[in-house]
C-alpha positions as a printed Julia matrix, in Angstrom:
361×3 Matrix{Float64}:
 107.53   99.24  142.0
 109.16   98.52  138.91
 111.36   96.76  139.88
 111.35   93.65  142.37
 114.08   92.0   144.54
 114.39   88.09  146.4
 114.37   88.66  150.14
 116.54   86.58  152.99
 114.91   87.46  155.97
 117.0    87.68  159.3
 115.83   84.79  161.23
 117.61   87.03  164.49
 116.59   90.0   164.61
 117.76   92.77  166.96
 116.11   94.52  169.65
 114.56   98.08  168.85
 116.51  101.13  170.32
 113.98  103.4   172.25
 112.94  106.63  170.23
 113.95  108.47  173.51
 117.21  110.06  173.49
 118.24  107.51  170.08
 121.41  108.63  168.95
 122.41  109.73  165.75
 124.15  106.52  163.26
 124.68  104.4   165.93
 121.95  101.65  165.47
 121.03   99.49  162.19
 118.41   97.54  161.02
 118.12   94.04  160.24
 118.86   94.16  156.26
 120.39   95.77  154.02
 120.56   95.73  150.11
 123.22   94.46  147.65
 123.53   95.11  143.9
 126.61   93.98  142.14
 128.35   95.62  138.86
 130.61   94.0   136.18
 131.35   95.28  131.9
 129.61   92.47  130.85
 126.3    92.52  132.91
 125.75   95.82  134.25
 124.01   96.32  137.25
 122.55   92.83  138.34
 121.41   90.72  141.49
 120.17   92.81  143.27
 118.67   91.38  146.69
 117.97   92.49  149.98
 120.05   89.83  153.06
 120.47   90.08  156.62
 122.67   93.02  157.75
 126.21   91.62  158.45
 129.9    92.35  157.61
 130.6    92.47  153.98
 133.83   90.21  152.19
 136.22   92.59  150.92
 139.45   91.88  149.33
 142.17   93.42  150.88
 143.81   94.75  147.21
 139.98   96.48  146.72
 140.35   99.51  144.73
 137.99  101.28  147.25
 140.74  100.16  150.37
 143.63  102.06  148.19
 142.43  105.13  145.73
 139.15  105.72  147.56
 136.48  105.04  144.45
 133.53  105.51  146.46
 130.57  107.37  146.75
 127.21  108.04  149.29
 124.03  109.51  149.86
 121.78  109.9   152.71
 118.32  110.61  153.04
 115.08  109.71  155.18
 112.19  107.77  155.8
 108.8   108.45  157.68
 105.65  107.69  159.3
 102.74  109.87  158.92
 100.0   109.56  161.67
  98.07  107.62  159.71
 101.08  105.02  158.95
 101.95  105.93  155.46
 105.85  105.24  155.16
 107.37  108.05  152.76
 110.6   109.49  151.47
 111.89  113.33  150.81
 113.07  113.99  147.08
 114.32  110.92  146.65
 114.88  111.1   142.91
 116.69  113.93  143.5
 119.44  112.04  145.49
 119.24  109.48  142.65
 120.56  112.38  140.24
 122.96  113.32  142.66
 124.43  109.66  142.92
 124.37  109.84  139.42
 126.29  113.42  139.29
 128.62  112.1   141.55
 128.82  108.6   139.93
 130.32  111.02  137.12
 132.79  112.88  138.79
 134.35  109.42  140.1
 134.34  107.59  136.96
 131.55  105.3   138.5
 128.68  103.64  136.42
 125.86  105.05  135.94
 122.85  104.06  137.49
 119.23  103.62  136.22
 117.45  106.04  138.83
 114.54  104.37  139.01
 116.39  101.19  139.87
 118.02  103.1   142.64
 114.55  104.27  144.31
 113.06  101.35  144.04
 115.87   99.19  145.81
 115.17  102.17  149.04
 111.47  101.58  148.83
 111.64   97.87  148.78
 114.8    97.72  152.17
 112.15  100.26  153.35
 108.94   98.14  153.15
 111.13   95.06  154.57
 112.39   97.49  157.59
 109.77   99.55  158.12
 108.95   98.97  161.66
 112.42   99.75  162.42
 110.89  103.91  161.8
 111.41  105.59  165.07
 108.4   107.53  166.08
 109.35  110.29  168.26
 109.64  114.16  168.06
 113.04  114.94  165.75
 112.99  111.17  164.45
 113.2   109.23  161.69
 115.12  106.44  159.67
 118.12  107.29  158.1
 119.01  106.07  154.67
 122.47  105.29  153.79
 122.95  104.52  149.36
 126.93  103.47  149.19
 128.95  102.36  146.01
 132.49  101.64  145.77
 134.62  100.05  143.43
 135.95   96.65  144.25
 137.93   95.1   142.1
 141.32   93.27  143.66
 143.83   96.08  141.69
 146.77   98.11  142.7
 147.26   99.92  139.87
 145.66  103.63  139.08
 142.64  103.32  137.45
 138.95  103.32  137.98
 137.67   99.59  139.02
 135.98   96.88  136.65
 133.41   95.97  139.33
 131.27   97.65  141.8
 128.95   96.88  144.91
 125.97   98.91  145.13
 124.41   98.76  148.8
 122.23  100.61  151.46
 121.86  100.63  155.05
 119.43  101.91  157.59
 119.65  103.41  160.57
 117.02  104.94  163.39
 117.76  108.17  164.23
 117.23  110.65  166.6
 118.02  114.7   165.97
 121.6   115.04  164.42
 122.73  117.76  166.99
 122.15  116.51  170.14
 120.4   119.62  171.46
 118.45  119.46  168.36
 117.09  123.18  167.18
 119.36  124.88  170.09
 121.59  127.23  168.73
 125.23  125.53  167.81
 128.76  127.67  167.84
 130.54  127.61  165.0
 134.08  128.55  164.03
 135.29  129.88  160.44
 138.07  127.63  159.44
 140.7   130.16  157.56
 143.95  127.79  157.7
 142.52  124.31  155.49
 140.38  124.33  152.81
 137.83  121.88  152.22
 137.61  121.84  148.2
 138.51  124.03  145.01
 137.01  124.33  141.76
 137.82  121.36  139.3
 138.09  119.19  142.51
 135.44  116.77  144.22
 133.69  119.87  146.22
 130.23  119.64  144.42
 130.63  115.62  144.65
 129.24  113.61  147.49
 132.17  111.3   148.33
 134.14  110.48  151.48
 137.18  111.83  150.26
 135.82  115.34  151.23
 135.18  114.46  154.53
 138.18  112.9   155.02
 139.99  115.46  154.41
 138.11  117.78  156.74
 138.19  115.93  159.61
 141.5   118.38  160.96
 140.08  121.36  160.84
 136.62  119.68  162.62
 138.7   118.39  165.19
 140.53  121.77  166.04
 137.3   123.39  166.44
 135.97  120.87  168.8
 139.01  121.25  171.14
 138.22  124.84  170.76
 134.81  124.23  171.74
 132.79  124.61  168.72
 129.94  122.1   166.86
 131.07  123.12  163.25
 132.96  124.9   161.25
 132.11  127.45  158.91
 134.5   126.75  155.1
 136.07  129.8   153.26
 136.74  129.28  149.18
 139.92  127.13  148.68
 141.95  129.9   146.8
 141.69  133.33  148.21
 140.29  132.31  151.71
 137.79  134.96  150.9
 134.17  133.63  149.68
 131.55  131.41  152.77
 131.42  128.15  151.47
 129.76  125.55  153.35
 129.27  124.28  156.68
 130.79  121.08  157.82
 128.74  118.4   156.24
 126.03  120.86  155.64
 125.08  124.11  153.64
 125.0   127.63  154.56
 121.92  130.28  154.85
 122.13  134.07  155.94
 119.33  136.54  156.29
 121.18  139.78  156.35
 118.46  142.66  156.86
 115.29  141.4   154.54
 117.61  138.75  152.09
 118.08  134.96  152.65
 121.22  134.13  151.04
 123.26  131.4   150.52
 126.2   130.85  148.83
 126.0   129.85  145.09
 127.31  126.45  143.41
 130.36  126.87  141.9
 131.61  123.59  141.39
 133.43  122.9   145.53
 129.95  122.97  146.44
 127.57  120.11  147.7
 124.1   120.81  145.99
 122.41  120.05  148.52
 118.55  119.04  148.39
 117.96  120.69  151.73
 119.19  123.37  150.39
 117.37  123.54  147.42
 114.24  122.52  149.65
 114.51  125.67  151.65
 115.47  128.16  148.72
 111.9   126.93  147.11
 110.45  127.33  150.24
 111.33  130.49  150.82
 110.34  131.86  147.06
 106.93  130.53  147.84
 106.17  131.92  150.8
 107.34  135.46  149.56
 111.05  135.95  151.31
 113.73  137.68  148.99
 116.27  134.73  148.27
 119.67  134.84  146.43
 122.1   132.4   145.3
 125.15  134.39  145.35
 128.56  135.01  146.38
 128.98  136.46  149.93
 132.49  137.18  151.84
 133.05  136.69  154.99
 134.36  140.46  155.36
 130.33  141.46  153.73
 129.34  138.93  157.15
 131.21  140.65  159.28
 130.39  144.18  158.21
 126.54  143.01  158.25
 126.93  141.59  161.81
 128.22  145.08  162.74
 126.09  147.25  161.3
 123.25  145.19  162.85
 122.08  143.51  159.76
 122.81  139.67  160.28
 119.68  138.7   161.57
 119.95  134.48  161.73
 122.42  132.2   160.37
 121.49  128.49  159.9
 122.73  125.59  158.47
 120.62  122.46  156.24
 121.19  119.35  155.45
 119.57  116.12  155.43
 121.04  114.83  159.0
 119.58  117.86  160.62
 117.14  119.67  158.02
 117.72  122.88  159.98
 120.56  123.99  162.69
 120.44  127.44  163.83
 123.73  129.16  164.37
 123.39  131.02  167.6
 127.47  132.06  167.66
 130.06  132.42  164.95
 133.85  133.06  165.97
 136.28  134.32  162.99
 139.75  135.55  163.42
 139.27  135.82  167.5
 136.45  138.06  167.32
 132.84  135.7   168.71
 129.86  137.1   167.25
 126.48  136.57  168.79
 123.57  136.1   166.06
 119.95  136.86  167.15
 120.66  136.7   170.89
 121.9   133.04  170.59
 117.98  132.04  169.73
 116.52  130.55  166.54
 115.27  132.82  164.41
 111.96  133.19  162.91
 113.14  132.07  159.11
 114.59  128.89  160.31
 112.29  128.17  162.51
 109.56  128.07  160.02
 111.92  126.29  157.67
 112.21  123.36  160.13
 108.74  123.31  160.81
 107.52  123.35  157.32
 110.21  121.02  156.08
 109.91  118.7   158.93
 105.62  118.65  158.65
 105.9   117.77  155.24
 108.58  114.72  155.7
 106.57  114.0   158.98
 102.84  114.06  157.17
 101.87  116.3   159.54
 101.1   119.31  157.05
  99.94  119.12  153.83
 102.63  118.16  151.16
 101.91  121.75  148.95
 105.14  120.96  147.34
 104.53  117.66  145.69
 107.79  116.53  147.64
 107.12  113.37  149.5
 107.33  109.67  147.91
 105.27  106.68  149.62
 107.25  103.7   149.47
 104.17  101.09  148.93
 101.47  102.45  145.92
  98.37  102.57  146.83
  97.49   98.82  145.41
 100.27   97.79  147.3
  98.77   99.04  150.75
């Protein structure tokens, strides 16, 4: 690594959570990683400390206009105990594109991977190792600078957490209902849509809540100005293979780029399927659900790679999708996706990042 970082180790560390039945977010290492930003010295200190509550002032910039941003990705084992990351330059860019959007420094991105690898290497027997497992990687930054007034803040905390966990969904690759949200919107072109901040979530935790009480995992987002156009899904992106087509919907600014996404839509180019990037109405769903063309519906995302959609209720009507089973694209989407993170199956992609170099091993 390029870069290198002083150490505090815990002297009382935590017990392990069992890889059986480990729940999703709910557990966290024993360290965690700390950068700090002013004007005058950039990015600087940068350590790694015990995991413990963090000193915030209660005027924090963060507390009152929201100035934050996060990222999440993984780590793995591989059978023969290699620890490696997914893409994780690519979430560096996207902190980066987001950084933008909020008015949030700029950070070197090679700096940024590093600091993972290195709370990685320190943590790295905290990496579950059971089926649909693995250890969640949490990059945060947020502004805070003691100020009440409207502006972006003079000083920043970079950080990152880890947590072990087990399959996002609890019923893992089962089938999940979902229900197409046509009352909020989530974002709108010119807004924060294609940004990964918590405002956005935020903001859709009403309609997520209405759909649980209605008994549903997720919701499926229309566009934010004619109600019209599939967005996303939940904290997650949306795929479709209507007849022989994969499609999902295009970015257009309100949506999350996701590198799941983009993981599957190279996927499926190399292994031969028909793939588009477009936009697709919910009315074109419906009409291919009827006519006998919607063949799966899935959704990706880093949490839960792939989540089949085995039910999908919109304006009272509760369509079924491939008998309420996982179909044969997502399926082999998981699988691939997964063997590659897992170093189970050969990494044909060039995808996966160790987090010691070879010397270093």
């Amino acid at each position: 690594m390029k870069h290198q970082f002083p150490v505090t180790l815990n002297t009382n560390p935590k017990a392990k959570p069992s890889p059986v039945g480990l729940p999703f977010g709910t557990y966290f290492t024993d360290h965690m990683f700390i950068m700090d930003y002013n004007q005058e010295e950039g990015w600087h200190n940068g350590r790694i400390v015990p995991y413990a509550p963090i000193q915030l002032d209660p005027a924090a910039i963060v507390l009152h206009y929201g100035q934050e941003m996060f990222e999440g990705l993984k780590a793995y084992k591989t059978p023969e105990d290699r620890v490696q990351l997914f893409r994780p330059y690519m979430n560096a860019k996207r902190t980066n594109n987001t950084n933008d959007r909020l008015c949030i420094p700029q950070i070197d991105e090679e700096l940024y991977v590093d600091a993972i690898k290195a709370l990685v290497e320190v943590d790295q027997e905290w990496i579950p190792e059971g089926e649909g497992t693995a250890l969640y990687i949490r990059p945060f930054i947020f502004g805070d600078e003691p100020y009440l007034g409207v502006r972006q803040s003079m000083t920043y905390k970079f950080m990152v957490i880890l947590s072990p966990v087990g399959p996002y969904f609890v019923n893992g690759l089962q089938p999940t209902k979902m229900y197409v949200e046509d009352v909020y919107v989530r974002a709108v072109k010119g807004g924060t849509g294609e940004a990964k901040c918590g405002g956005n979530y935020a903001a859709a935790l009403k309609a997520q809540e209405i759909a649980h009480e209605k008994g549903y995992e997720q919701i499926l987002w229309l566009d934010g100005i004619e109600q019209k156009y599939i967005e996303e899904i939940g904290a997650a992106n949306a795929f479709f293979v209507i007849g022989d087509e994969v499609v999902t919907s295009e970015l257009n600014g309100s949506i999350l780029p996701g590198i799941t996404r983009n993981s599957i839509i190279a996927l499926c180019k190399e292994k031969g399927y028909k793939v588009s990037e477009r936009k697709i109405s919910i009315d074109e769903l419906v009409d291919a659900y009827h006519a006998g063309q919607l063949k799966e519906m899935f959704a990706s995302g880093t949490a839960a790679i792939v989540s089949p959609v085995g039910q999908l209720e919109y304006k009272g009507e509760k369509m079924v999708i491939n008998n309420f089973e996982i179909g044969p694209v997502a399926k082999e989407m998981y699988d691939t996706i997964y063997g590659i993170q897992t170093g189970k199956i050969e990494d044909f992609m060039n995808w996966t990042v160790p987090v010691a170099s070879e010397d270093e091993e």
